[in-house]
SEBAMAR-36794 format. One record per residue (C-alpha): y, x, z; residue in three letters. Coordinates in steps of 0.02 Angstrom, whole numbers, plus 50000, padded with zeros to 5 digits. Each point is the difference from the previous one (the first is absolute). Example, Ala and Ser with C-alpha at 12.3 -4.5 7.8 and 13.67 -1.06 7.14 Angstrom:
<rs>
497755061550390ala 501725006949967ser 
</rs>
This chain:
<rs>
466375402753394unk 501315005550139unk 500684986650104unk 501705008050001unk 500084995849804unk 499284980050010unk 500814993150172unk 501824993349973unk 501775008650053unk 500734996950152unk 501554988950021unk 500755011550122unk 499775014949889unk 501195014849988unk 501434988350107unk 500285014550120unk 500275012749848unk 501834996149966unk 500325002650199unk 499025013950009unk 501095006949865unk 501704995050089unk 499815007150145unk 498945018249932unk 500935015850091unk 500965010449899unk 499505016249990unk 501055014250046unk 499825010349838unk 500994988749895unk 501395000950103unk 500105020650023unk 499275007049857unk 501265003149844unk 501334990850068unk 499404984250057unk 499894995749828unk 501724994749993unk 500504993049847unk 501455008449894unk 501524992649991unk 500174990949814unk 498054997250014unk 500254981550090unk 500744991049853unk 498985006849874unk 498844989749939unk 498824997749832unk 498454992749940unk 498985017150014unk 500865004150179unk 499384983750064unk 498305001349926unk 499975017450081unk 500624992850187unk 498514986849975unk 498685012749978unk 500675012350113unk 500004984850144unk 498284994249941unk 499365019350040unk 500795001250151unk 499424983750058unk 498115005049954unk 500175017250078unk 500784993750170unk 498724992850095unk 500514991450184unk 499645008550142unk 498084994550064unk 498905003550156unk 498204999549971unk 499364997550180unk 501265011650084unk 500015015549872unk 501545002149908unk 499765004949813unk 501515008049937unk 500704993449828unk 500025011149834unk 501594997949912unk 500105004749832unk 501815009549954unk 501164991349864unk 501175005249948unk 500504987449877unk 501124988450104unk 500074994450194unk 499464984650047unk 501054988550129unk 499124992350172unk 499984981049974unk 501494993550071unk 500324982550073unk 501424990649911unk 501595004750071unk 501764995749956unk 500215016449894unk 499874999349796unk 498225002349926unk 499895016749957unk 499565003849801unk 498365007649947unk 499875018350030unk 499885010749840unk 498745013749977unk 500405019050020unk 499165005049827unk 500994993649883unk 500635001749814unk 501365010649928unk 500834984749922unk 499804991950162unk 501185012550105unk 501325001149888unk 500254979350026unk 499535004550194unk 501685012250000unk 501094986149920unk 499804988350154unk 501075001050127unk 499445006950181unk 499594985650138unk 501125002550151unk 499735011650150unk 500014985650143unk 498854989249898unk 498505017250009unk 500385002850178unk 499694979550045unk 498405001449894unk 499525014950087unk 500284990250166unk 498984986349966unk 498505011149948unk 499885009850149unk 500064982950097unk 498504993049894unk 499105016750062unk 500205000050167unk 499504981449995unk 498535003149920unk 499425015550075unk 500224987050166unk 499174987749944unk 498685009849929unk 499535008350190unk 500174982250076unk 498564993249851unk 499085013850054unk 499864997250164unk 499714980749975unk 498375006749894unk 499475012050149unk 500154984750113unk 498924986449909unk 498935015249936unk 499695003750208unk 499874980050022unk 498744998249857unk 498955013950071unk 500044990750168unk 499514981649927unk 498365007849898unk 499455008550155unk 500274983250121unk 499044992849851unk 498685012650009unk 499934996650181unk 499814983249999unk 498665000049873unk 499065011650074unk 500024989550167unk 499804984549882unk 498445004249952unk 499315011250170unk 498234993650036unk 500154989050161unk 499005009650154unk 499274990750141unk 500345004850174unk 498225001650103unk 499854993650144unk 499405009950186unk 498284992949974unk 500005006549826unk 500815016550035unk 498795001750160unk 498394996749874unk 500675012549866unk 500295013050139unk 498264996050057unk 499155005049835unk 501135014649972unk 499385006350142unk 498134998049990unk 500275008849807unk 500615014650099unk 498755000850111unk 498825000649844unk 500925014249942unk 500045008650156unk 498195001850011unk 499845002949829unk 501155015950009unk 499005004250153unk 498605000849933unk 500515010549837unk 500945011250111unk 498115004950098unk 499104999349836unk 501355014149977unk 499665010750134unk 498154999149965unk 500015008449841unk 501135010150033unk 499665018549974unk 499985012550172unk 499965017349980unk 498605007950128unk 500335015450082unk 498695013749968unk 498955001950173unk 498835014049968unk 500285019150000unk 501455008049892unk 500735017549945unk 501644999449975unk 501035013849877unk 501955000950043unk 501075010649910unk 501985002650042unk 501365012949998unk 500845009050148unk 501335015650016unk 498905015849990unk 500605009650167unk 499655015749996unk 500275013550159unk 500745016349990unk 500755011450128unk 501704999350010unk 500305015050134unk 501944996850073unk 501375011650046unk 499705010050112unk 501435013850073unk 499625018850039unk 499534998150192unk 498524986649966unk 498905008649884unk 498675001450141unk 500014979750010unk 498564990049999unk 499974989349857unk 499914981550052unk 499204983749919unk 501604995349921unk 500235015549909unk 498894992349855unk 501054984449927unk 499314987849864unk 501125001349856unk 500684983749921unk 498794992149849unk 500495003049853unk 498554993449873unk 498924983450028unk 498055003549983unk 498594989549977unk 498744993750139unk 498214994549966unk 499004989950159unk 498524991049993unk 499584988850160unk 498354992350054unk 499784982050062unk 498455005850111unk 499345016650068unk 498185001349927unk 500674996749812unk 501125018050060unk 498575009450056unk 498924993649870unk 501345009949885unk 500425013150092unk 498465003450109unk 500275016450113unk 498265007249975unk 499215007649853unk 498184991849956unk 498625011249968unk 499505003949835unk 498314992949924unk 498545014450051unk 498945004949831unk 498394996050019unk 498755013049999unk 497925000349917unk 499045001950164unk 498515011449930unk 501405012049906unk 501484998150099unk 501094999949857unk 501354987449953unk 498984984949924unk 500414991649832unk 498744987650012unk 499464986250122unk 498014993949998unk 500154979749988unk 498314997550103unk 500495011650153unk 501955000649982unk 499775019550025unk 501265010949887unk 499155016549900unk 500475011649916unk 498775004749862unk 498434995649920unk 498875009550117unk 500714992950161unk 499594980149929unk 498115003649986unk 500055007950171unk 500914982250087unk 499024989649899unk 498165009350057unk 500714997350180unk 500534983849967unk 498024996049931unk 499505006750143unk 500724990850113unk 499504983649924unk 498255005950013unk 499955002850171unk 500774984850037unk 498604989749934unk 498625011150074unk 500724994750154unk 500104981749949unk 498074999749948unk 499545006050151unk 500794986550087unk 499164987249909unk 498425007650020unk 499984999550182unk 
</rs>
């Protein structure tokens, strides 16, 4: 259950109500629009049972509807009237010397009720005009009074401000965790370690930073021979003889270097150049002299070109005819040879 419902009212409840009420500002619509809401004359001494029931609930509305002027932390909220029509009701007035003024009748009223309304007598001129007076008075004061109130409430609303934040201030100093100065020997020993934990560091970022350079990758340059292919464009210059002008008496001339003049380039071609990083790779591509060409080798008993080459005596033949004729020499020779060698032995 809500504690707003159980806990008990207030004994200072709703006293500042009934002075809020007296001194609300008028606003300026009742006083301009349809005529001030003057009453008509023969309307002041009318009174009835109905009329007065009709004042009370016009007053009631009016007194729900107006609400006084409030500041919610320095924002001004303007007020929403509601329009009636019914019947204007009077600032509160302080008790003055004058006669108490009668309840105000309603606008809306019956047909029965305006024919008594027309036998009263009008109220006099100077008695509307002091009324009048007196109203305007009870304005200004409370428009006055009104600015002064709100300028009170700016005040202790800027004064409250400043209490909750010396309040915050000294709370928060209230409670601020005591710190104890160190001494020199203290601040000497502290400096002491801080230093030896950079020196830690130090090396230890040392020592990362030539682990670093270690593995770090380094392109080699390429040390051995190279061919090189470059290709680029240039103006393509070409030369033509431009002969000048000459006149009639130096036809014989002789014609001089300057006679032939480059023209200007007038198209971009392409250039192809390949460069060598040593001389022997160049000659080894572009060697001056031609080599010989292989000889054919020819069958030494036909002297014709030889298909054929004899595995035993690497000799090349030609034909059938001419292999039995280098293999009977070839038998031959290997049987003189070891004639000679028994000969040897024998001796």
């Amino acid at each position: 259950m809500a504690l707003a419902l159980t806990r008990e009212k207030r004994a200072n409840a709703g006293n500042r109500m009934s002075r809020m009420l007296q001194e609300e500002e008028q606003d300026e619509f009742y006083a301009t629009t349809y005529g001030g809401f003057e009453e008509q004359s023969g309307d002041e001494e009318y009174s009835s049972e109905e009329s007065e029931s009709d004042a009370t609930d016009s007053d009631i509305s009016d007194s729900e509807d107006d609400e006084p002027v409030s500041e919610d932390e320095g924002n001004e909220k303007k007020r929403q009237r509601r329009t009636v029509t019914k019947a204007y009701k009077e600032p509160v007035t302080k008790p003055t010397a004058k006669k108490p003024s009668q309840p105000r009748p309603s606008v809306t009223t019956s047909k029965p009720k305006e024919k008594e309304k027309a036998t009263k007598p009008p109220p006099a001129a100077s008695q509307t005009e002091s009324n009048a007076k007196d109203e305007g008075s009870l304005r200004k004061s409370s428009r006055r009074s009104t600015v002064l109130k709100g300028t009170e409430f700016q005040i202790r609303l800027k004064e409250r401000e400043e209490r909750a934040e010396i309040n915050r201030l000294s709370i928060a100093n209230r409670y601020k965790p005591e710190v104890r100065r160190l001494t020199q020997e203290e601040l000497l020993e502290e400096a002491a370690l801080t230093e030896e934990k950079n020196l830690i560091s130090l090396q230890m970022y040392n020592k990362l930073e030539a682990e670093k350079k270690k593995t770090k990758f380094h392109k080699k340059a390429f040390k051995g021979p190279f061919i090189r292919f470059h290709s680029m464009t240039m103006p393509d210059v070409v030369k033509d003889k431009v002969p000048k002008s000459r006149s009639p008496g130096e036809e014989n001339a002789v014609e001089s270097q300057n006679d032939t003049q480059p023209l200007q380039p007038t198209q971009r071609c392409s250039r192809n150049f390949i460069t060598f990083s040593e001389e022997a790779s160049f000659k080894e591509c572009f060697p001056k002299t031609k080599s010989r060409p292989p000889t054919k080798p020819l069958c030494p008993v036909t002297r014709q070109r030889a298909m054929y080459l004899d595995p035993i005596t690497n000799i090349p033949y030609a034909n059938k005819e001419a292999f039995k004729i280098i293999r009977d020499a070839y038998e031959s020779e290997l049987e003189s040879q070891s004639d000679s060698k028994k000969r040897k032995v024998q001796k």
